[in-house]
VEXGUPA-230333 format. One record per residue (C-alpha): x, y, z; residue number from 1; residue in three letters. Coordinates in nm, 2 decimals. Example, Ala and Ser with C-alpha at 12.3 -4.5 7.8 and 13.67 -1.06 7.14 Angstrom:
// VEXGUPA-230333
        X        Y        Z   seq   type
     1.23    -0.45     0.78     1    ALA
     1.37    -0.11     0.71     2    SER
//
This chain:
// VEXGUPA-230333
        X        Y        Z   seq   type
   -14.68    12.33    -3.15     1    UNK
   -14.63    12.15    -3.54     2    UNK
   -14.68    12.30    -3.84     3    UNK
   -15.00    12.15    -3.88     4    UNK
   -15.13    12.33    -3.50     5    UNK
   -14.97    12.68    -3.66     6    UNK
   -15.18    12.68    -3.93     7    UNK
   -15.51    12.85    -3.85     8    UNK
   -15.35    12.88    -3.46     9    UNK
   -15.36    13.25    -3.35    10    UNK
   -15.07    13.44    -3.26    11    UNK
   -15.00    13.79    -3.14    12    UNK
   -14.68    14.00    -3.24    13    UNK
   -14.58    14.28    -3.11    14    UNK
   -14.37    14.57    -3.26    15    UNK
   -14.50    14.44    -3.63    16    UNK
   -14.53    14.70    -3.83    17    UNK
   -14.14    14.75    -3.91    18    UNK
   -13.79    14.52    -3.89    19    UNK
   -13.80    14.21    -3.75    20    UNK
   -14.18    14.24    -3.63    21    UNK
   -14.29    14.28    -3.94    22    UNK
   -14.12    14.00    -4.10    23    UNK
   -14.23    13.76    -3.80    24    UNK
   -14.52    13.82    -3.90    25    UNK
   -14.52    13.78    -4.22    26    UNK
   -14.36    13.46    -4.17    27    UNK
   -14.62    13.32    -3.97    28    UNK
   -14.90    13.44    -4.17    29    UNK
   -14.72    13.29    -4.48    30    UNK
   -14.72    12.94    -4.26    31    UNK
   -15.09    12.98    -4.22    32    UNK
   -15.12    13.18    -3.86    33    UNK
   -15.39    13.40    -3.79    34    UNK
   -15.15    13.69    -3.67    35    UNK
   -15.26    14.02    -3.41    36    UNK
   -14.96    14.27    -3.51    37    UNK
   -14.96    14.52    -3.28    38    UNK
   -14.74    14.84    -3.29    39    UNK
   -14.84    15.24    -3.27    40    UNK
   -14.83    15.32    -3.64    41    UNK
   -15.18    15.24    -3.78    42    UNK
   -15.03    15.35    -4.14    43    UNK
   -14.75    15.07    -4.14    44    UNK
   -15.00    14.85    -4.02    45    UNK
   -15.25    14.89    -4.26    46    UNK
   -14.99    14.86    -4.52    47    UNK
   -14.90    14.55    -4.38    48    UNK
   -15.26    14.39    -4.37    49    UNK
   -15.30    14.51    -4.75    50    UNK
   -15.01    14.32    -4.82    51    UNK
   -15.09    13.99    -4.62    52    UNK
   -15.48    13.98    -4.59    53    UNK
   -15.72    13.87    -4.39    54    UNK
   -15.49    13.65    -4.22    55    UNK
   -15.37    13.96    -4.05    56    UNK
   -15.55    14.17    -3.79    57    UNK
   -15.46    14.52    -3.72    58    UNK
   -15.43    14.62    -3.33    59    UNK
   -15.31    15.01    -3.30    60    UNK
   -15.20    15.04    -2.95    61    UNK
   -14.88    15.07    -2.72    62    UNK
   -14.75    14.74    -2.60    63    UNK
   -14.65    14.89    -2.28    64    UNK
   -15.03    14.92    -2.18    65    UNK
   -15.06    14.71    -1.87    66    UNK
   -15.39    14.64    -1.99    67    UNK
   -15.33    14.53    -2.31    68    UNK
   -15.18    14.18    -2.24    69    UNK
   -15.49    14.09    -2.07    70    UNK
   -15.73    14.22    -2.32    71    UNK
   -15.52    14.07    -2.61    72    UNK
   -15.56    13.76    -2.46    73    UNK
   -15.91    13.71    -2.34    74    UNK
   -16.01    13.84    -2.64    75    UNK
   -15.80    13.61    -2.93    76    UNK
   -15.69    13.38    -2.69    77    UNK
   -15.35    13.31    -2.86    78    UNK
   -15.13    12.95    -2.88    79    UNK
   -14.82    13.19    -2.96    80    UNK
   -14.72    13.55    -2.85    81    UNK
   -14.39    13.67    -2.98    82    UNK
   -14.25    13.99    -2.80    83    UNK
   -14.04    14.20    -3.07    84    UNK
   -14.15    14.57    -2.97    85    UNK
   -13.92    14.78    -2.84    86    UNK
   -13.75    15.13    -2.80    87    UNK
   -13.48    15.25    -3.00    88    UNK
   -13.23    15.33    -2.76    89    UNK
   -13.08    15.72    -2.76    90    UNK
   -12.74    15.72    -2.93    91    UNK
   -12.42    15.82    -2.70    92    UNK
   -12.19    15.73    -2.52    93    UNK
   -12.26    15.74    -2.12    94    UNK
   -12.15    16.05    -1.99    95    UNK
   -12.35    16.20    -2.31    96    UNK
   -12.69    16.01    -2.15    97    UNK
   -12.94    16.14    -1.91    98    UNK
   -13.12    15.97    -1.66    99    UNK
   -13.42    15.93    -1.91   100    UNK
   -13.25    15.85    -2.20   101    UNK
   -13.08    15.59    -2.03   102    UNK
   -13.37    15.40    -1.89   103    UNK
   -13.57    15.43    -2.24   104    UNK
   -13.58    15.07    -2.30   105    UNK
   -13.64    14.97    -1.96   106    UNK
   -13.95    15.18    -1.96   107    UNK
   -14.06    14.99    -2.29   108    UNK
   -13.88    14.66    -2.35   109    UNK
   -13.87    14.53    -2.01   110    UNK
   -14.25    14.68    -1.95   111    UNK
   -14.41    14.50    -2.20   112    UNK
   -14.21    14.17    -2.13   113    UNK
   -14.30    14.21    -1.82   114    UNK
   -14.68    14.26    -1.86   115    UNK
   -14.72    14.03    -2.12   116    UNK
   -14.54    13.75    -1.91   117    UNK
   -14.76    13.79    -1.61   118    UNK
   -15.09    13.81    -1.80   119    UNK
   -14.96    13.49    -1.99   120    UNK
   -14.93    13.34    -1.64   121    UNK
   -15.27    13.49    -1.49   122    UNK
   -15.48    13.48    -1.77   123    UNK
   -15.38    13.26    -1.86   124    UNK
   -15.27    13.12    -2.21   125    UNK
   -15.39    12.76    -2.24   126    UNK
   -15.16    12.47    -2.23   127    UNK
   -14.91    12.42    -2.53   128    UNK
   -14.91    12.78    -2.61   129    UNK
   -14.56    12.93    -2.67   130    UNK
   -14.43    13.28    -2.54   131    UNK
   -14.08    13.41    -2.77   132    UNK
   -13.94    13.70    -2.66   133    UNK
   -13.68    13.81    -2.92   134    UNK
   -13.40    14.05    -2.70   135    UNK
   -13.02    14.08    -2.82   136    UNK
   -12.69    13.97    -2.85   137    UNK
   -12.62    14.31    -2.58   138    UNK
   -12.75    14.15    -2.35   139    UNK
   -12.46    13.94    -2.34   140    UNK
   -12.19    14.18    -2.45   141    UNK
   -12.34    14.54    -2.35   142    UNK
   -12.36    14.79    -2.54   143    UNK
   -12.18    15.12    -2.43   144    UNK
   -12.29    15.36    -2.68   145    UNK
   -12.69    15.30    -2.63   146    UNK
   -12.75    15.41    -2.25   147    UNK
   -12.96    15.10    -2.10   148    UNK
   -13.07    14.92    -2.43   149    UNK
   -12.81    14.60    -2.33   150    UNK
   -12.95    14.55    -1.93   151    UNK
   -13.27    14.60    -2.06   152    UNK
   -13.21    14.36    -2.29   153    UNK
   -13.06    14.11    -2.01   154    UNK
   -13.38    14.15    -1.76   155    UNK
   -13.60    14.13    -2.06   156    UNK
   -13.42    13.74    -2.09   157    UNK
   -13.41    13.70    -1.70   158    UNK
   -13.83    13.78    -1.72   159    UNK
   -13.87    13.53    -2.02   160    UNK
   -13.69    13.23    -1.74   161    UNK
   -13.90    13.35    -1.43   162    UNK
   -14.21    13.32    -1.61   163    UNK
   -14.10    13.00    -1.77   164    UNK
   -14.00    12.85    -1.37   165    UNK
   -14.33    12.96    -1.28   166    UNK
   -14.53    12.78    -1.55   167    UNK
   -14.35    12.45    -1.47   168    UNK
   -14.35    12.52    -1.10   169    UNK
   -14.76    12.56    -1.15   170    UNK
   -14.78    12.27    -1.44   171    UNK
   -14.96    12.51    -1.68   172    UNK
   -14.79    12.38    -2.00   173    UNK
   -14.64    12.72    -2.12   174    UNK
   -14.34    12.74    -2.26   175    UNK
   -14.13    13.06    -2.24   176    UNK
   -13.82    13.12    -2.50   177    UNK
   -13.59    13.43    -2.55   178    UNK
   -13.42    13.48    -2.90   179    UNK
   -13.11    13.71    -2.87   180    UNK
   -12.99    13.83    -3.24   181    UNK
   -12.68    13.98    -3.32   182    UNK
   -12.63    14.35    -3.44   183    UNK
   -12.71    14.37    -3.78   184    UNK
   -12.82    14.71    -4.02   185    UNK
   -13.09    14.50    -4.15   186    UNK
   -13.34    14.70    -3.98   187    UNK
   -13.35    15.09    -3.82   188    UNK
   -13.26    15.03    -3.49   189    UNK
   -12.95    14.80    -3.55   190    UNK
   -12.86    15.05    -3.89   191    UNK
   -12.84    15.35    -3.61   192    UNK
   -12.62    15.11    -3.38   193    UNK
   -12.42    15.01    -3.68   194    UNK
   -12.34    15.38    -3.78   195    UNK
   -12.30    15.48    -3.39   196    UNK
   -12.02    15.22    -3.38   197    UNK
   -11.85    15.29    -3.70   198    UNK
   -11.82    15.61    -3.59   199    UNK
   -11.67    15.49    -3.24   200    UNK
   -11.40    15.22    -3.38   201    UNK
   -11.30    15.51    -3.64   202    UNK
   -11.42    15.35    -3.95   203    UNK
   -11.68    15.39    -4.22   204    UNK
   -12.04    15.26    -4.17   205    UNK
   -11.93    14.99    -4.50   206    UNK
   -11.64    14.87    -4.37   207    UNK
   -11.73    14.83    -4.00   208    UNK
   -12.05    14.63    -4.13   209    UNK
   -11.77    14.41    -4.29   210    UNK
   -11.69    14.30    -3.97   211    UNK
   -12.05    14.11    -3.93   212    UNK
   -12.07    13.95    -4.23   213    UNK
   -12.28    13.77    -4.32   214    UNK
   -12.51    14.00    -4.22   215    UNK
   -12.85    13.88    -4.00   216    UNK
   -13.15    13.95    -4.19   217    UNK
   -13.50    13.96    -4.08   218    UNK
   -13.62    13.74    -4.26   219    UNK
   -13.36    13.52    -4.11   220    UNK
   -13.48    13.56    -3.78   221    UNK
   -13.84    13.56    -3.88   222    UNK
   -13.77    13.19    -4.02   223    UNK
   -13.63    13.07    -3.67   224    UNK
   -13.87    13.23    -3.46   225    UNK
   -14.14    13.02    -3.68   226    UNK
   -13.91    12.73    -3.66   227    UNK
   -13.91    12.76    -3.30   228    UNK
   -14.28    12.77    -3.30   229    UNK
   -14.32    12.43    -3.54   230    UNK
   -14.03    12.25    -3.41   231    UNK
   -13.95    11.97    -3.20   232    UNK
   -13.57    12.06    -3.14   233    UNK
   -13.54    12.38    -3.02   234    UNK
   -13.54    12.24    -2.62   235    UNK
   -13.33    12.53    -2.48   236    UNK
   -13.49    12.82    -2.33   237    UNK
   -13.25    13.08    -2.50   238    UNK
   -13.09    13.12    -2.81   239    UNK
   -12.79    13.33    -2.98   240    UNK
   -12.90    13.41    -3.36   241    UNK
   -12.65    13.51    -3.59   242    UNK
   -12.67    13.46    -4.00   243    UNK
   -12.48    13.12    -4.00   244    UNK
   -12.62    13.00    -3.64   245    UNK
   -12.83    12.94    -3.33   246    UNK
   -12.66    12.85    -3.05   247    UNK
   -12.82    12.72    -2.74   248    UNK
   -12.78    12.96    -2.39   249    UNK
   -12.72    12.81    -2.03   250    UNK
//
């Protein structure tokens, strides 16, 4: 997909209405997209479309819906799906976890990878359409003090590369790509993280953010995920995202 095919291409985001969703979509929108934001808060998204216009099309729903992903496409039959929503993962360390806090973000992350990957192979999305799932720099390093969050994270990258095999192994011309981002406050999910591992290490929330400077911001990652969707040199199937780089995955 060029810049040219983005503009007036359709794409569905999911999670948009706050953090990185919302400036993904914003970023696409701003490069011409005709963008779906999905997410539960009808207020934030109606904020958003205020701000953004016609451009942008409101869909209140959960993106954990097995039927959404099938709906969604049918109906707007999209050339790019970017997968941002997600839980925020309960705070603790694991001893301090249950059971269900611990498997929060399997039960939303990985289920709405996971049913938005299969409808993209069964619907399916035409040829040359592009599937991002943006997951985390846990999934590489873990994450001890939010339960699940970092394996959820992994699978949600491992789902992204089976549906990617399968769409080769079937020649159906979809591409499949997971963005993993480092830690950063820049948004309410990482901000709790931030402060739960400040607190850990001993230090204050300021000077532990110190540590990740420069800081990834989501406009940052909004700009590589439309990168991504425009450019010709982004071959890999994962990337590592911090603020001064992208670094291919094997």
């Amino acid at each position: 997909m060029s810049a040219h095919q983005l503009e007036g291409a359709t794409a569905i985001v999911t999670g948009a209405s706050r953090g990185f969703g919302r400036a993904i979509a914003t970023s696409l929108v701003d490069h011409g997209a005709q963008v779906v934001g999905v997410a539960r808060s009808e207020p934030e998204l109606n904020q958003l479309r205020h701000q953004l216009g016609e451009r942008f099309e409101v869909e209140v729903a959960d993106a954990t819906d097995h039927s959404l992903p099938d709906q969604l496409i049918t109906r707007c039959r999209p050339q790019l799906v970017v997968l941002n929503a997600g839980a925020t993962p309960p705070i603790g360390p694991l001893d301090q976890q249950t059971w269900e806090s611990f498997s929060a973000n399997w039960h939303s992350d990985v289920r709405q990878v996971f049913n938005f990957a299969k409808a993209s192979l069964t619907a399916p999305l035409a040829p040359g359409s592009l599937v991002i799932t943006v997951s985390s720099a846990a999934a590489l390093r873990g994450s001890p003090m939010s339960g699940g969050y970092a394996g959820a994270k992994a699978t949600t990258r491992f789902i992204s590369a089976y549906a990617g095999d399968e769409a080769t192994r079937r020649s159906l011309g979809l591409r499949f790509v997971t963005v993993l981002p480092q830690l950063t406050p820049g948004t309410a999910l990482g901000a709790a993280g931030v402060a739960a591992y400040a607190e850990r290490a001993g230090l204050s929330i300021e000077a532990f953010q110190d540590q990740l400077r420069p800081v990834l911001t989501p406009e940052h990652l909004a700009k590589t995920i439309t990168d991504i969707a425009t450019g010709g040199s982004y071959p890999a199937d994962a990337y590592l995202l911090t603020a001064t780089d992208i670094r291919p995955l094997d």
